[in-house]
N, C-alpha and C positions, 0 to 999 in steps of 0.2 A: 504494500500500500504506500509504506516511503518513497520507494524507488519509481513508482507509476506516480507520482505527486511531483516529485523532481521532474520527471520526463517532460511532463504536462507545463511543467512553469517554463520549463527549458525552449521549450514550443511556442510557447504564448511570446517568448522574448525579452524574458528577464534574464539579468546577469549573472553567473556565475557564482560571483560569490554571494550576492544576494541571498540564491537558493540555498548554496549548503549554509550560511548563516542560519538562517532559517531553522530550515532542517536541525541542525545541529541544538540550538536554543529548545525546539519543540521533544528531541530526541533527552535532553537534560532535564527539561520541566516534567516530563509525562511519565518519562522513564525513571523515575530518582532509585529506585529499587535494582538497577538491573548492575550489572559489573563491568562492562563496556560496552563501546560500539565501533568498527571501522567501515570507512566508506571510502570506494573507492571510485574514481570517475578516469573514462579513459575517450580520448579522442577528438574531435575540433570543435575547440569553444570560440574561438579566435581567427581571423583572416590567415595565420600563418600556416606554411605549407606541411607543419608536420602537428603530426598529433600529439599531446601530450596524457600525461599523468598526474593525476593529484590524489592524494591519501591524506584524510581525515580523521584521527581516532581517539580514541579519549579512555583512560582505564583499561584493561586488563583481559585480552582474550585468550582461549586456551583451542585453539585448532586442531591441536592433534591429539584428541582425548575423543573416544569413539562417543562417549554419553553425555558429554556436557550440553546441555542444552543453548545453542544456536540458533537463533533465526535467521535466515538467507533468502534476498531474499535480490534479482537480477533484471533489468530492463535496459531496451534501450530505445534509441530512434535517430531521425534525421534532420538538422535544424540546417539552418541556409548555409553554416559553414561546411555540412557534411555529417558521418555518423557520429554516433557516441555511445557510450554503455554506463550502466552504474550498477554497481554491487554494494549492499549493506549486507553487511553480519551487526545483528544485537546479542551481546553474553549475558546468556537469564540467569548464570549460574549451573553448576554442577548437579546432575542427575542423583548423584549417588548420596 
């Protein structure tokens, strides 16, 4: 639902960092419970000819642990620079 919200703002024409500000803010107020979050944006935000990378994360994720509860959560689309993609992981904490 993050990641199709971002796409959506990214479409309409708002800035970059605008949206993960946003995001980010909404992801800290709502979320206070949870252990972290990384978000990852890849591809043209910008007239330039190459794509980039931006990483966003805040607290403590454990990805190689088969039970940790995860949320993941992947979209992308096509704005006038070209594609782009986003990935959120949220850490709810440990299964066990």
């Amino acid at each position: 639902m993050i990641a199709r919200y971002m796409v959506l703002k990214f479409l309409q024409g708002f800035k970059l960092n605008f949206v993960v500000n946003t995001v980010r803010r909404t992801i800290r107020s709502f979320l206070k419970k949870k252990h972290g979050y990384k978000i990852c944006l890849s591809g043209r935000f910008t007239r330039k000819q190459i794509a980039t990378y931006r990483w966003f994360k805040s607290g403590s994720i454990t990805l190689n642990q088969r039970v940790s509860g995860i949320d993941y959560a992947h979209d992308g689309g096509t704005s006038k620079f070209g594609l782009f993609g986003i990935k959120i992981w949220i850490f709810m904490g440990s299964n066990i």
